[in-house]
mmCIF file of the N, C-alpha and C atoms, coordinates in Angstrom:
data_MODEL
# 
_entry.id   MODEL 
# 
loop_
_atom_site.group_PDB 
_atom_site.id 
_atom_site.type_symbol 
_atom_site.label_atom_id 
_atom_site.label_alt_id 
_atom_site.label_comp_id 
_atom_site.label_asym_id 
_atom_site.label_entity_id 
_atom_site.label_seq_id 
_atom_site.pdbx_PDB_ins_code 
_atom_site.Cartn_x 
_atom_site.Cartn_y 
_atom_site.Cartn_z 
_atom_site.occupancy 
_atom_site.B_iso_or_equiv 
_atom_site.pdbx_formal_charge 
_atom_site.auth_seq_id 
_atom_site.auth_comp_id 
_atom_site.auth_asym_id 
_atom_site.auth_atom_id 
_atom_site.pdbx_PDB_model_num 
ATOM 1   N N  . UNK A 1 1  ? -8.927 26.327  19.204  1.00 0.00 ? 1  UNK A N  1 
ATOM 2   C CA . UNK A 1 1  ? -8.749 24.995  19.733  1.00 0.00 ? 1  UNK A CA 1 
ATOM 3   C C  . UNK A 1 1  ? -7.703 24.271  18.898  1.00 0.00 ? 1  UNK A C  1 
ATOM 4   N N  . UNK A 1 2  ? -6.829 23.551  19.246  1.00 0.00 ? 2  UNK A N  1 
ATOM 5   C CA . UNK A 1 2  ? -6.039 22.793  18.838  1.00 0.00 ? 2  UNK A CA 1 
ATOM 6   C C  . UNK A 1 2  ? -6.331 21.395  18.795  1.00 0.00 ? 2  UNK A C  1 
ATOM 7   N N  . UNK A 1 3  ? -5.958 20.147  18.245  1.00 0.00 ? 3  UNK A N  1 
ATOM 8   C CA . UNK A 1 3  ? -6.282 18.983  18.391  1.00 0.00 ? 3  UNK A CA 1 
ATOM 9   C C  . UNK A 1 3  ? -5.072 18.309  18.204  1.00 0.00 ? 3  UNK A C  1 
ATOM 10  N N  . UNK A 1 4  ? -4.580 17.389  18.305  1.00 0.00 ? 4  UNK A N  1 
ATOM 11  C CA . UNK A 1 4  ? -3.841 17.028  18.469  1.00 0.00 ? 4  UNK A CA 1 
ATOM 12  C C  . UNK A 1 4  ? -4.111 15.130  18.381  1.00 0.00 ? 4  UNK A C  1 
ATOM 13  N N  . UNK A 1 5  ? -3.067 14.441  17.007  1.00 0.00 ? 5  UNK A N  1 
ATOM 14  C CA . UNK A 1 5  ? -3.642 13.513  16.953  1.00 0.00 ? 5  UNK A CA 1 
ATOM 15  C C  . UNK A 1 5  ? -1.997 12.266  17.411  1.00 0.00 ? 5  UNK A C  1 
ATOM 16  N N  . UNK A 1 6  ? -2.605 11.526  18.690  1.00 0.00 ? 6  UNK A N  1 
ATOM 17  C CA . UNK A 1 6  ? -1.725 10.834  19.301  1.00 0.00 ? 6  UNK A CA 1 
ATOM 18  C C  . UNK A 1 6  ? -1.867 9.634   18.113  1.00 0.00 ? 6  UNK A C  1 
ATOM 19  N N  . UNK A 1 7  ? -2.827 9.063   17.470  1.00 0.00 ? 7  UNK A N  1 
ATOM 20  C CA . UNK A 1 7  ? -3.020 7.934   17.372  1.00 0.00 ? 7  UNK A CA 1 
ATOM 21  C C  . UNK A 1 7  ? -2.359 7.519   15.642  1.00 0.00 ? 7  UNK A C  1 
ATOM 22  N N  . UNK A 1 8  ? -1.705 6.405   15.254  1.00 0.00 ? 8  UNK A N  1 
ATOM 23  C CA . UNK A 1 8  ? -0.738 6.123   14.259  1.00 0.00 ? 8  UNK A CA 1 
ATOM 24  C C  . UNK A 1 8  ? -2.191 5.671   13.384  1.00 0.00 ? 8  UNK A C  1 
ATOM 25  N N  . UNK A 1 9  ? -2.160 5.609   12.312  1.00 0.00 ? 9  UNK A N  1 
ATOM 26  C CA . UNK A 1 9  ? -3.350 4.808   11.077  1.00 0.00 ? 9  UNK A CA 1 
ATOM 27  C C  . UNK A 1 9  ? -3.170 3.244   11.786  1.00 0.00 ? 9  UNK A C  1 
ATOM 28  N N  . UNK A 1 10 ? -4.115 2.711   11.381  1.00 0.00 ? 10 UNK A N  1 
ATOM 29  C CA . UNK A 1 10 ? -4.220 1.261   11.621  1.00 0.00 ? 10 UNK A CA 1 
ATOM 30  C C  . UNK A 1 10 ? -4.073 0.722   10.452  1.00 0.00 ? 10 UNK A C  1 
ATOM 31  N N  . UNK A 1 11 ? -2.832 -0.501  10.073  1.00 0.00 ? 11 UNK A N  1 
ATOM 32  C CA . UNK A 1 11 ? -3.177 -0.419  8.241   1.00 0.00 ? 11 UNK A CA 1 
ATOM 33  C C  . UNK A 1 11 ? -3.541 -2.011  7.965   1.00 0.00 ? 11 UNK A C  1 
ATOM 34  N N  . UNK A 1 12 ? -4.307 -1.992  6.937   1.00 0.00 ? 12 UNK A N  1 
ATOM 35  C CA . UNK A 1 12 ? -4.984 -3.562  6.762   1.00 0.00 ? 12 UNK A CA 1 
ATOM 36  C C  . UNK A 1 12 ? -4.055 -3.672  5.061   1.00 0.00 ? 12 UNK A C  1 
ATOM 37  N N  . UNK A 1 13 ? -3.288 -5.469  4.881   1.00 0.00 ? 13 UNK A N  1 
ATOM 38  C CA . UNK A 1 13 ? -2.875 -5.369  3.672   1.00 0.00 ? 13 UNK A CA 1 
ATOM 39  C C  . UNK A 1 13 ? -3.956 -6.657  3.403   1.00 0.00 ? 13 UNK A C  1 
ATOM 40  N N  . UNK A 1 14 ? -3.807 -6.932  2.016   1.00 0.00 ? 14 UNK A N  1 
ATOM 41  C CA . UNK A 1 14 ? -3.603 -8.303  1.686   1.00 0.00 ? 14 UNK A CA 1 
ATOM 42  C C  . UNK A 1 14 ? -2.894 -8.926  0.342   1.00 0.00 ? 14 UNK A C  1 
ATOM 43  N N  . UNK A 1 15 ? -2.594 -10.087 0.282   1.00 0.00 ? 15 UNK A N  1 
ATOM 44  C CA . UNK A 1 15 ? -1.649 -9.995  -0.210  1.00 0.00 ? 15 UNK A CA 1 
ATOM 45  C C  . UNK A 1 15 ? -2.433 -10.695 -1.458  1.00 0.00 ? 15 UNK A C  1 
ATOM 46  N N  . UNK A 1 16 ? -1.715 -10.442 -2.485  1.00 0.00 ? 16 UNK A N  1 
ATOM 47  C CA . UNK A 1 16 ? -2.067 -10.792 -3.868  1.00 0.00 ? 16 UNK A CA 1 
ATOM 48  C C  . UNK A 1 16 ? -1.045 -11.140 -4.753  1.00 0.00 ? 16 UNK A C  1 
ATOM 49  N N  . UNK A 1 17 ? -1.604 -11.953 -6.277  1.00 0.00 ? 17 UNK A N  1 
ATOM 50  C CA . UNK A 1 17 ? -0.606 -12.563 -6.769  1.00 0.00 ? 17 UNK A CA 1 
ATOM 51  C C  . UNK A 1 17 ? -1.172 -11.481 -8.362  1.00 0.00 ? 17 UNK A C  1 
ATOM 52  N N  . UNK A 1 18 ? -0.317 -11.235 -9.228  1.00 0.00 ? 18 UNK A N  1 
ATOM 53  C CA . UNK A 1 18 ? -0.461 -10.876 -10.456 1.00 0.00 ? 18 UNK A CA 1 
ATOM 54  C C  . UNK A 1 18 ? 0.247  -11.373 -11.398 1.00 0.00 ? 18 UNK A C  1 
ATOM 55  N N  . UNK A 1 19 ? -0.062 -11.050 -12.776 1.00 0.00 ? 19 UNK A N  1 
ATOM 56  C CA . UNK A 1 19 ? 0.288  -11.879 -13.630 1.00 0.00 ? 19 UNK A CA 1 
ATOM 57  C C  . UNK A 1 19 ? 1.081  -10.599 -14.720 1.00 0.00 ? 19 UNK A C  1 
ATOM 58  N N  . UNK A 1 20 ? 2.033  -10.808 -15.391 1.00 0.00 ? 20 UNK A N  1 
ATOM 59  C CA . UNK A 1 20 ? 2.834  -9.975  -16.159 1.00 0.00 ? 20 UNK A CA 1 
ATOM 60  C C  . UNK A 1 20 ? 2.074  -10.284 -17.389 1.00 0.00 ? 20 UNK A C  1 
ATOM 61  N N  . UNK A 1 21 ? 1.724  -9.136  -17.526 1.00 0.00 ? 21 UNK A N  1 
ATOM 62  C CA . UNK A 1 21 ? 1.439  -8.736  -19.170 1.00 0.00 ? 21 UNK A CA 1 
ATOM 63  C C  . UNK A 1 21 ? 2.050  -8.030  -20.419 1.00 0.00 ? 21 UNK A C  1 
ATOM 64  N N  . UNK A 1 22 ? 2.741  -8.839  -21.354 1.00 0.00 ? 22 UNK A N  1 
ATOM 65  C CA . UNK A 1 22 ? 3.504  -7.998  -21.984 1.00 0.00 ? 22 UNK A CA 1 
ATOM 66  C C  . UNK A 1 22 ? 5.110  -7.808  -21.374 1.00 0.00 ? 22 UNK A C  1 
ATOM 67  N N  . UNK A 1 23 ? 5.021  -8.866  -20.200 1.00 0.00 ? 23 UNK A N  1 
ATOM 68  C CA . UNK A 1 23 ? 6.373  -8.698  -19.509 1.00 0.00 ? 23 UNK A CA 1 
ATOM 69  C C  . UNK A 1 23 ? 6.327  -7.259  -18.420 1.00 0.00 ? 23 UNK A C  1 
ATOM 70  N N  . UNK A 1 24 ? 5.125  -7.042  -18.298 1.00 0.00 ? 24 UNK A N  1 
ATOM 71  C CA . UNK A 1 24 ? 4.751  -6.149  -16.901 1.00 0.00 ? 24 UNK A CA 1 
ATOM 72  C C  . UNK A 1 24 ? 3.406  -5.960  -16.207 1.00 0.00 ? 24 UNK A C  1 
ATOM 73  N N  . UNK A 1 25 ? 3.397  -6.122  -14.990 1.00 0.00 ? 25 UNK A N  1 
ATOM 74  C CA . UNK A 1 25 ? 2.590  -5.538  -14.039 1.00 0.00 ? 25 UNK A CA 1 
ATOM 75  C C  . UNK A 1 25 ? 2.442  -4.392  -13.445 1.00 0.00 ? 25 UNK A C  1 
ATOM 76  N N  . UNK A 1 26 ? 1.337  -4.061  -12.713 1.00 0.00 ? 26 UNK A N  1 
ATOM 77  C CA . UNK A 1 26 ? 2.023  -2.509  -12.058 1.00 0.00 ? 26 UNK A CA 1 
ATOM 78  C C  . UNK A 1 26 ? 0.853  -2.960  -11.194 1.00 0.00 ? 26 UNK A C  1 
ATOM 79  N N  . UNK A 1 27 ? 0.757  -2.559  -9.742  1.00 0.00 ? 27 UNK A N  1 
ATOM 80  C CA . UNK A 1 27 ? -0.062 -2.570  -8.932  1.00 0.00 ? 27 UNK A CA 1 
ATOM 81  C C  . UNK A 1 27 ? -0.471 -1.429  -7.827  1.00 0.00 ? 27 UNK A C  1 
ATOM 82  N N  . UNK A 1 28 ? -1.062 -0.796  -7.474  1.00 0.00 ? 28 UNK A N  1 
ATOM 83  C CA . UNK A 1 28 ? -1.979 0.597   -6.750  1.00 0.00 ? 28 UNK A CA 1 
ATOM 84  C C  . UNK A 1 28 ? -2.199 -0.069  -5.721  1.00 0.00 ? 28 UNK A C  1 
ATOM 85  N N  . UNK A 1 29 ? -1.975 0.995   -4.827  1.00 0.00 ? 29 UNK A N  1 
ATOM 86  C CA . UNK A 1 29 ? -2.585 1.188   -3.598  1.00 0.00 ? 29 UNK A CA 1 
ATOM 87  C C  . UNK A 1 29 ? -3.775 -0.007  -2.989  1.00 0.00 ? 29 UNK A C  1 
ATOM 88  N N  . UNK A 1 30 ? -4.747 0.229   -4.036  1.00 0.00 ? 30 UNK A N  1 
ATOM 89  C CA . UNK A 1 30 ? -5.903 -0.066  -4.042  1.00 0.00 ? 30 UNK A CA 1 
ATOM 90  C C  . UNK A 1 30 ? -6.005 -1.502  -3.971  1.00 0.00 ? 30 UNK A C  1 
ATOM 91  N N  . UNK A 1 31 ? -4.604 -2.487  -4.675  1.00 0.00 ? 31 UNK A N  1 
ATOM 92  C CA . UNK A 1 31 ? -4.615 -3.629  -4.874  1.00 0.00 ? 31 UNK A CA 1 
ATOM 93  C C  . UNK A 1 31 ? -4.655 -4.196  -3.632  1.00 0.00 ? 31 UNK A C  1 
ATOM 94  N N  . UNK A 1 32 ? -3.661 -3.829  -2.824  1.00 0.00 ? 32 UNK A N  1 
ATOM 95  C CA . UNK A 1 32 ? -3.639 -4.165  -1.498  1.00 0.00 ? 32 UNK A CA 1 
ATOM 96  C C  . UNK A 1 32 ? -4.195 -3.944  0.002   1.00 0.00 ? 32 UNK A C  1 
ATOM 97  N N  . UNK A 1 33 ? -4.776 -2.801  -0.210  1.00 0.00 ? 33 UNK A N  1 
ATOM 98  C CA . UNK A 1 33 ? -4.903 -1.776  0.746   1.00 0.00 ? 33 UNK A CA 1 
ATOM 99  C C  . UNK A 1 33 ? -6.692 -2.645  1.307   1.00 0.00 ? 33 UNK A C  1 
ATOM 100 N N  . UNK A 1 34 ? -6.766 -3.067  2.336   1.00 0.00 ? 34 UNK A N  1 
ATOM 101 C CA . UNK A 1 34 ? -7.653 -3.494  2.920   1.00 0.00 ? 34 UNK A CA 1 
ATOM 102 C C  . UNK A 1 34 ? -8.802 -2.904  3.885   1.00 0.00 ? 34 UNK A C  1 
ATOM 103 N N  . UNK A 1 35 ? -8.568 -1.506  3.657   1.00 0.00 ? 35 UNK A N  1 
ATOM 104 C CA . UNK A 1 35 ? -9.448 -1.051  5.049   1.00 0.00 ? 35 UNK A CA 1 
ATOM 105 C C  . UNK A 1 35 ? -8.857 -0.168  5.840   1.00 0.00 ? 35 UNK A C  1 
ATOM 106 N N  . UNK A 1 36 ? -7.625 0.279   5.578   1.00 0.00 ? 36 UNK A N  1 
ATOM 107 C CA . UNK A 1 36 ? -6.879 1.083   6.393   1.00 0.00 ? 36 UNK A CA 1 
ATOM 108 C C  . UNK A 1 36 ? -7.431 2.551   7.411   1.00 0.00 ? 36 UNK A C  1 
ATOM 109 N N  . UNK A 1 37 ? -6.844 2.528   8.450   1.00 0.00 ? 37 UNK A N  1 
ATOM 110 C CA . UNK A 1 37 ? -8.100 3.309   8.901   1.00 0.00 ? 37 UNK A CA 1 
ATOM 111 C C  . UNK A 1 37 ? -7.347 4.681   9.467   1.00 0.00 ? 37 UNK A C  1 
ATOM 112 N N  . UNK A 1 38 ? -7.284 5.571   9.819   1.00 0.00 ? 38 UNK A N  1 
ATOM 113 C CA . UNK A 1 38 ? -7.060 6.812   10.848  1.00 0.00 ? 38 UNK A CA 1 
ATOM 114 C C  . UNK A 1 38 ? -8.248 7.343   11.496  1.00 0.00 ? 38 UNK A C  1 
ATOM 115 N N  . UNK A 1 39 ? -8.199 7.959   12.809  1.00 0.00 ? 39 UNK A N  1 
ATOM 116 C CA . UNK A 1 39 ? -9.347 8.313   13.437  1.00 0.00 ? 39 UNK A CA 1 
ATOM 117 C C  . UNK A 1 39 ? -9.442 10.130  12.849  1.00 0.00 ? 39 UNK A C  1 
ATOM 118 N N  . UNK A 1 40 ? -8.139 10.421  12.461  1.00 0.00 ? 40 UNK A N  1 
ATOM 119 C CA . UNK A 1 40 ? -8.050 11.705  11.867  1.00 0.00 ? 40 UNK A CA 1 
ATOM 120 C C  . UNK A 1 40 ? -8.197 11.863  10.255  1.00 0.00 ? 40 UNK A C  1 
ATOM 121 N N  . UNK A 1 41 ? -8.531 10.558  9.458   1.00 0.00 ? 41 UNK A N  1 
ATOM 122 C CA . UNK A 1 41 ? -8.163 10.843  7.846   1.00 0.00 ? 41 UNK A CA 1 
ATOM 123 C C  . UNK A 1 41 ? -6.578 10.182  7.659   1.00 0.00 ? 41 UNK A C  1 
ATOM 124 N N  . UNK A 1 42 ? -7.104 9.711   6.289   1.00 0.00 ? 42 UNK A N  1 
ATOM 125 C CA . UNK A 1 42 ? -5.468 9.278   5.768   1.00 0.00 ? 42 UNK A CA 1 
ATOM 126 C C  . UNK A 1 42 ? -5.323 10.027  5.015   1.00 0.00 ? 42 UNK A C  1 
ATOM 127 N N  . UNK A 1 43 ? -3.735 10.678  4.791   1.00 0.00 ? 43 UNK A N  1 
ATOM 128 C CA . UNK A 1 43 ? -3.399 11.993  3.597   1.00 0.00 ? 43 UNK A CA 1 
ATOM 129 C C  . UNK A 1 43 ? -3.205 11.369  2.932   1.00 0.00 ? 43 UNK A C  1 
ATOM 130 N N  . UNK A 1 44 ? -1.858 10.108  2.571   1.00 0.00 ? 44 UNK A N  1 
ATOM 131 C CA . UNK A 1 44 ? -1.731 8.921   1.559   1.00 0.00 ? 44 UNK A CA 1 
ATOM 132 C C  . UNK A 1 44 ? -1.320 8.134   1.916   1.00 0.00 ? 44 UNK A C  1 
ATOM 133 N N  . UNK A 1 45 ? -1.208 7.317   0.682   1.00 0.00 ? 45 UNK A N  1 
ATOM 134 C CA . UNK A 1 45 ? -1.132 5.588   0.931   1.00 0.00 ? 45 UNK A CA 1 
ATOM 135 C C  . UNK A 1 45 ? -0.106 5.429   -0.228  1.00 0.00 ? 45 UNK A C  1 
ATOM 136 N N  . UNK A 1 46 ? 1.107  4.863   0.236   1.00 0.00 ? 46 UNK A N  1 
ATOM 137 C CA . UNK A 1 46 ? 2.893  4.890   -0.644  1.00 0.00 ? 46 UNK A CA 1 
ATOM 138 C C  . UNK A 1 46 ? 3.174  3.212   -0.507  1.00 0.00 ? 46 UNK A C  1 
ATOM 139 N N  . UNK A 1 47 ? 3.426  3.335   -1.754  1.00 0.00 ? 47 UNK A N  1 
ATOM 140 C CA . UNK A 1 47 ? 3.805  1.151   -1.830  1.00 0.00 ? 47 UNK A CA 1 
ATOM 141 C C  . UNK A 1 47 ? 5.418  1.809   -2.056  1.00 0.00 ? 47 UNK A C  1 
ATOM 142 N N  . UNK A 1 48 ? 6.433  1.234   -1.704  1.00 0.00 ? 48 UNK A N  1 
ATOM 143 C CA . UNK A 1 48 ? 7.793  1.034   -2.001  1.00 0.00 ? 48 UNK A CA 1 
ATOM 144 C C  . UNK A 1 48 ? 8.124  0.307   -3.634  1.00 0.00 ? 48 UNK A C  1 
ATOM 145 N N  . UNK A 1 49 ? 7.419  -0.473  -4.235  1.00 0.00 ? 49 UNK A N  1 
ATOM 146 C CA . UNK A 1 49 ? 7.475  -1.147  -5.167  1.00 0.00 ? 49 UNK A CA 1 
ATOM 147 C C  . UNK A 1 49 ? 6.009  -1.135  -5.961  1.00 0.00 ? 49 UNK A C  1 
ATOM 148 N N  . UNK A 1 50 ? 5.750  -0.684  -7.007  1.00 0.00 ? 50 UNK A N  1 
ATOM 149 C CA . UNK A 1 50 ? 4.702  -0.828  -7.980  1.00 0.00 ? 50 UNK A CA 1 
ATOM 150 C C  . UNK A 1 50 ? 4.825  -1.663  -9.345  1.00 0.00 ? 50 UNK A C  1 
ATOM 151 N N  . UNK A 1 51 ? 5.992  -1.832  -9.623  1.00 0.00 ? 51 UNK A N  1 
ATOM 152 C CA . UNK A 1 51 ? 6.491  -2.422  -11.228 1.00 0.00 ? 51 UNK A CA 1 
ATOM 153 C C  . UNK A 1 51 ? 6.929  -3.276  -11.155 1.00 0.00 ? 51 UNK A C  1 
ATOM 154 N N  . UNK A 1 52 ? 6.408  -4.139  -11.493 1.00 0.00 ? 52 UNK A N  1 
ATOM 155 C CA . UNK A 1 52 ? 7.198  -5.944  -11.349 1.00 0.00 ? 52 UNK A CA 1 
ATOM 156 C C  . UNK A 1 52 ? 7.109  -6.165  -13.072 1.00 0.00 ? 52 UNK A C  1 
ATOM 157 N N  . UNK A 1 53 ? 8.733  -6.800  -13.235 1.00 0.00 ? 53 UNK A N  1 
ATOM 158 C CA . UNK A 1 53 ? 8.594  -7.801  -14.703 1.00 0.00 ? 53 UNK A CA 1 
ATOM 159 C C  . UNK A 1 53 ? 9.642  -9.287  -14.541 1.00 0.00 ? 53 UNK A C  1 
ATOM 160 N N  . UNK A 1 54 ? 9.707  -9.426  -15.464 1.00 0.00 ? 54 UNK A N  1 
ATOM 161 C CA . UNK A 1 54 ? 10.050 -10.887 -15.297 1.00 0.00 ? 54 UNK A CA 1 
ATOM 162 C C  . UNK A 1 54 ? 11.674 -11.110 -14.134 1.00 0.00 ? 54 UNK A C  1 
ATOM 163 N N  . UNK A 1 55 ? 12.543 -9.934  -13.831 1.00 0.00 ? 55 UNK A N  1 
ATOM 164 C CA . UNK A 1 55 ? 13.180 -10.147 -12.964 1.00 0.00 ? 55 UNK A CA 1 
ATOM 165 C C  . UNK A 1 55 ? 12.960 -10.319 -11.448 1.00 0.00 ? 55 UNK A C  1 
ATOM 166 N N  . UNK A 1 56 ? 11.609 -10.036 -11.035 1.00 0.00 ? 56 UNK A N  1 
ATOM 167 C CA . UNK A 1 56 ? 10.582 -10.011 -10.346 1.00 0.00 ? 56 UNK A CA 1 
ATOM 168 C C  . UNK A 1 56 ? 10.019 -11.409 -9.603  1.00 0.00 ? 56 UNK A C  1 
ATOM 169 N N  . UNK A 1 57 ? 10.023 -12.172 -11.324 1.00 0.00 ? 57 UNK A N  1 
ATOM 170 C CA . UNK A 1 57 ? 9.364  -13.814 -10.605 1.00 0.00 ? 57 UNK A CA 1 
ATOM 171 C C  . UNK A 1 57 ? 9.263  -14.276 -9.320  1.00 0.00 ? 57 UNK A C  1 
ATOM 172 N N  . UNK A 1 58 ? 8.430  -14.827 -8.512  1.00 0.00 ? 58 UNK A N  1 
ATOM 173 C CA . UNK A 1 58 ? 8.561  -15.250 -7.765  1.00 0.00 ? 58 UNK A CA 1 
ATOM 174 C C  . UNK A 1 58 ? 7.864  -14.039 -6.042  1.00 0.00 ? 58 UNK A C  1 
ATOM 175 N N  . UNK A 1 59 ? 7.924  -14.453 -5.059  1.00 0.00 ? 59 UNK A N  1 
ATOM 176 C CA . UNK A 1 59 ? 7.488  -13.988 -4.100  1.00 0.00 ? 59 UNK A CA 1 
ATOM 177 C C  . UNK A 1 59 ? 7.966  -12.775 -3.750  1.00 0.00 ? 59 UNK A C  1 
ATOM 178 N N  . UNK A 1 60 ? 7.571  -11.331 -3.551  1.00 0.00 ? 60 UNK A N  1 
ATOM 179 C CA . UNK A 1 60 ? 7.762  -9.816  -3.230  1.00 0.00 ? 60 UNK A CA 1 
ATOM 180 C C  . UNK A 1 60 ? 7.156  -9.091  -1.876  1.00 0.00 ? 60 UNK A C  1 
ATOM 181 N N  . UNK A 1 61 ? 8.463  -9.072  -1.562  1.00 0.00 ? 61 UNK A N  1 
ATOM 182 C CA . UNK A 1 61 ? 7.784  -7.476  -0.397  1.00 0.00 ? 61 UNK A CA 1 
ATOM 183 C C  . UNK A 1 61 ? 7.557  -6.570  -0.461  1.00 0.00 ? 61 UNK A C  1 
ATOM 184 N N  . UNK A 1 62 ? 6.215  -6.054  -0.400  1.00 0.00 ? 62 UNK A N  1 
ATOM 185 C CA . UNK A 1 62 ? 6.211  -4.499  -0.660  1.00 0.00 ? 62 UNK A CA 1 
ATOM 186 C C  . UNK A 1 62 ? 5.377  -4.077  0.546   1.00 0.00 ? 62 UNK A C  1 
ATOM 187 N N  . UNK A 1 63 ? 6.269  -2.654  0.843   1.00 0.00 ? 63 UNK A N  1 
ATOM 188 C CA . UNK A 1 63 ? 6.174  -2.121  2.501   1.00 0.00 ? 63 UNK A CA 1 
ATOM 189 C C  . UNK A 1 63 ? 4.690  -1.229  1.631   1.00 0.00 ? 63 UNK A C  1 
ATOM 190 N N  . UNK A 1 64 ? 3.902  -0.915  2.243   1.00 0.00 ? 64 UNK A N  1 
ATOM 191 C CA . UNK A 1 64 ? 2.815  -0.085  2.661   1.00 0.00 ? 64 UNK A CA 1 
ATOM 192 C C  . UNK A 1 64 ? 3.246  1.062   3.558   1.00 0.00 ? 64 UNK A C  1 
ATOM 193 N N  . UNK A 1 65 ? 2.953  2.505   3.023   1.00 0.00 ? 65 UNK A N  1 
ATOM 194 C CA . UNK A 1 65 ? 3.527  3.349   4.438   1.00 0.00 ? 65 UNK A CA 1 
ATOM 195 C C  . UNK A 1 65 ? 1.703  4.261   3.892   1.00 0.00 ? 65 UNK A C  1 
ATOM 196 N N  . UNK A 1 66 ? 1.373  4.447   5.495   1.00 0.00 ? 66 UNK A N  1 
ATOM 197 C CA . UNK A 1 66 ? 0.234  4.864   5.744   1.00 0.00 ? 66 UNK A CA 1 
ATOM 198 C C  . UNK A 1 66 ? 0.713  6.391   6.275   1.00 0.00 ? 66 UNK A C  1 
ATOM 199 N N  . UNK A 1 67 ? 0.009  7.451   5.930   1.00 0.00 ? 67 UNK A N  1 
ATOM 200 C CA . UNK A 1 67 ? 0.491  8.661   6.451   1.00 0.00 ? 67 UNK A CA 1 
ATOM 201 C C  . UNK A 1 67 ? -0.913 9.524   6.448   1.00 0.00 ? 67 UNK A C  1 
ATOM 202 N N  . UNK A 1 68 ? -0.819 9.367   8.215   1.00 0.00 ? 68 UNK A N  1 
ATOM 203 C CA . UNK A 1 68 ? -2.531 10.488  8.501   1.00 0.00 ? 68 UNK A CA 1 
ATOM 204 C C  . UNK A 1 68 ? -2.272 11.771  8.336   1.00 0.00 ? 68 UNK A C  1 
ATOM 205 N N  . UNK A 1 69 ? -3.504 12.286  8.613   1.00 0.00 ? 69 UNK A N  1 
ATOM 206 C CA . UNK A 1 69 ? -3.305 14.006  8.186   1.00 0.00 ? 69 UNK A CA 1 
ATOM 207 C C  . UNK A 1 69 ? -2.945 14.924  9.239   1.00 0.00 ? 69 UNK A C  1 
# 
């Protein structure tokens, strides 16, 4: 039998603020990651940006890429 999965992850963020320690942060998956779902399993969970320091200040986008199995 084969299966075959049509359906994309559903991804939940939220957004958060951190504070530099030492002149750095670093933030996981985990910081943001709200619930994310696949009906097949998620293989991983990839932030574009993890390391913020003081060139950083101020408001950041960081993409979330969800990848099912």
């Amino acid at each position: 039998m084969i299966v075959i999965d049509q359906q994309s992850p559903e991804l939940a963020c939220v957004n958060i603020n951190v504070t530099l320690e030492n002149g750095l942060a670093v933030i996981t998956e985990d910081d943001i990651d709200n619930g994310s779902y696949d009906n097949c399993g998620i293989e991983s969970i990839e932030l574009s940006h993890v390391e913020f320091t003081e060139d950083d200040l101020g408001s950041n986008t960081v993409i979330m890429t969800v990848t099912d199995v």
